[in-house]
C-alpha positions in Angstrom: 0.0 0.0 0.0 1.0 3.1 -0.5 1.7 6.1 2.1 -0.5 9.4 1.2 0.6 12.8 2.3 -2.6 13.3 4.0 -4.4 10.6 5.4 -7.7 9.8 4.7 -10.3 9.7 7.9 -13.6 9.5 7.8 -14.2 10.9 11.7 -16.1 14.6 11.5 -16.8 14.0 7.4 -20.6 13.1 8.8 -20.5 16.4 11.2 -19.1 18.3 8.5 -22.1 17.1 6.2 -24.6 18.2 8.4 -22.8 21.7 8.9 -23.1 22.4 5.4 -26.9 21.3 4.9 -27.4 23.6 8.3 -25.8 26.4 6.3 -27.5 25.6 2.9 -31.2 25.3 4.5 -30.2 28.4 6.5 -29.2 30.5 3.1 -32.5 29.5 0.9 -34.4 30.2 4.1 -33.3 33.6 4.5 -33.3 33.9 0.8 -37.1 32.6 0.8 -37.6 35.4 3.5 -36.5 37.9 1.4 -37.8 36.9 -1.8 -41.4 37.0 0.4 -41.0 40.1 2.4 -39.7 42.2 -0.9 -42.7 40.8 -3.1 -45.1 42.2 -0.5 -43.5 45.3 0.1 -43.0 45.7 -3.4 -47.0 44.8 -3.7 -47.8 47.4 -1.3 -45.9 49.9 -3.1 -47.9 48.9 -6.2 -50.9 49.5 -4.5 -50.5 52.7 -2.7 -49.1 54.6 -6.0 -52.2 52.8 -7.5 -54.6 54.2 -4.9 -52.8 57.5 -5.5 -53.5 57.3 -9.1 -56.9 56.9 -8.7 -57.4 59.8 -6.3 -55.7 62.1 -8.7 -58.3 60.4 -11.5 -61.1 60.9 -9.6 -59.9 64.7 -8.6 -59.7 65.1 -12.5 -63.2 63.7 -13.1 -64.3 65.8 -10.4 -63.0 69.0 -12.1 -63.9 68.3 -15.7 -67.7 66.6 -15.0 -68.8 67.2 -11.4 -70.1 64.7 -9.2 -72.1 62.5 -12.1 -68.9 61.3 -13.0 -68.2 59.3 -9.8 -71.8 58.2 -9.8 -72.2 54.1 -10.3 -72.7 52.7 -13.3 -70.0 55.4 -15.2 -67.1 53.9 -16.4 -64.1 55.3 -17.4 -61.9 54.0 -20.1 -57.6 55.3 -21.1 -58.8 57.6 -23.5 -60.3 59.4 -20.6 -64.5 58.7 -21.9 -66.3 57.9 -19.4 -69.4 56.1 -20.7 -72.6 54.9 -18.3 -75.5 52.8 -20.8 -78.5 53.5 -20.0 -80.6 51.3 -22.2 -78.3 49.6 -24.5 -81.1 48.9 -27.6 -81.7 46.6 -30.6 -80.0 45.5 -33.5 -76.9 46.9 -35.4 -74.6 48.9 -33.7 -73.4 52.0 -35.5 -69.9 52.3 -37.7 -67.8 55.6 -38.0 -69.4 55.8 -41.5 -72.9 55.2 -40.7 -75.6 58.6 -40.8 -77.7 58.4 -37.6 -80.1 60.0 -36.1 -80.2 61.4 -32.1 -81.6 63.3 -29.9 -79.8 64.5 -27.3 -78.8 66.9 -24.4 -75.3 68.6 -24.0 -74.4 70.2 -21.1 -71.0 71.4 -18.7 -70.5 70.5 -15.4 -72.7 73.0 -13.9 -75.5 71.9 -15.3 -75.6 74.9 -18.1 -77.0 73.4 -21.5 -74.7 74.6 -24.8 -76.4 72.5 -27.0 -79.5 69.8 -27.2 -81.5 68.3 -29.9 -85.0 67.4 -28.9 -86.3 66.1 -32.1 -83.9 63.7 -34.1 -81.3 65.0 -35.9 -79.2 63.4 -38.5 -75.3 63.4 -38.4 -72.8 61.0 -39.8 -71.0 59.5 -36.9 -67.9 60.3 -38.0 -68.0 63.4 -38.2 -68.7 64.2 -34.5 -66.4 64.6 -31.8 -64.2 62.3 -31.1 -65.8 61.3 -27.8 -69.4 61.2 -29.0 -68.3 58.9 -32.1 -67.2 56.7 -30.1 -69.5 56.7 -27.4 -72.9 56.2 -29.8 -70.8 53.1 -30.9 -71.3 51.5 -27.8 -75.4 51.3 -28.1 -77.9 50.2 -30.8 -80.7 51.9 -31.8 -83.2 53.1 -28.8 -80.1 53.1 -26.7 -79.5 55.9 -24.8 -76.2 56.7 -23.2 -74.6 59.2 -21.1 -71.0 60.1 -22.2 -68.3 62.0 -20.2 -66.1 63.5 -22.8 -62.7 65.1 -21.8 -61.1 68.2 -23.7 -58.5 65.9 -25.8 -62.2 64.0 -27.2 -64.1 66.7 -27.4 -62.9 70.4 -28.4 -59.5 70.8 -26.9 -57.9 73.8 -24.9 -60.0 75.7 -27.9 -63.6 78.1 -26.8 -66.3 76.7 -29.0 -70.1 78.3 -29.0 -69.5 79.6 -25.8 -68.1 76.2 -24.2 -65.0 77.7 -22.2 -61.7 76.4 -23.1 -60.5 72.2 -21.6 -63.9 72.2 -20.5 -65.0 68.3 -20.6 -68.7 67.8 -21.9 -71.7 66.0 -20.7 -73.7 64.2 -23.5 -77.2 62.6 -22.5 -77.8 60.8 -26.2 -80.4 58.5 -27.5 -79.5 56.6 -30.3 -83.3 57.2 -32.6 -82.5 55.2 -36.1 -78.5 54.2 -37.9 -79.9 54.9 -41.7 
């Protein structure tokens, strides 16, 4: 047999074993930990600037429609429309091309009427503000729908018959006939 430098002993290899799956369990332990704790502080960070989103949303609404804007049943898509259906009606929906007919009421966020139509009057969709065009997309006819339009859908930073400049507009519409 031959003579090693450094003899071979197995006495301590079990301790030493266990030392080394103490410190491994240990490690992804306090790694688990972390990985945990982070997620739900990073989670609660999430939610609070989300919360303070909202608020500055809803502060925003508030300024450009009044209080009907935070009533339930209005929803508020990223363009910024906010859209409640009242009755969403039968058959086809409308297309940017179609010529329909409406009546409706038009009015800023203190109530004060710029424009209405009490008997049906004939547009073609497209040619409406942005806002409205898309909003009257959303019913059928004999739907009515109320539609929150902000300035950058409706007439901009611009004074329009009397409508004051980024003023958001209130549509009350009824969808009458798509000819």
């Amino acid at each position: 047999m031959k003579a090693t430098p450094f003899p071979r002993s197995n006495r301590g290899a079990g301790k030493t074993g266990l030392w080394i799956l103490l410190v491994i369990v240990l490690l992804a332990g306090a790694g688990l930990w972390y990985a945990v704790n982070g997620a739900m502080e990073r989670r609660a960070e999430s939610a609070a600037k989300a919360a303070e989103a909202a608020e500055v949303l809803n502060a925003r609404r508030l300024e450009l429609f009044g209080e009907r804007a935070l009533e339930p049943g209005v929803e508020f898509r990223t363009s910024g429309l906010g859209v409640r259906i009242i009755e969403p009606g039968e058959g086809p929906n409308p297309v940017l091309s179609s010529t329909i007919r409406i009546t409706y009421t038009g009015s800023l966020k203190d109530g004060r009427v710029f424009d209405e139509a009490l008997e049906p009057a004939e547009f073609q969709l497209g040619r409406l503000v942005p806002g409205m065009a898309t909003g009257i997309q959303l019913i059928k006819p004999g739907g009515k729908i109320e539609l929150f339009i902000p300035p950058s859908l409706g007439y901009g930073n611009r004074v329009t018959a009397g409508i004051p400049a980024g003023s958001g507009l209130i549509f009350d519409v009824t969808l009458v006939e798509i000819k």
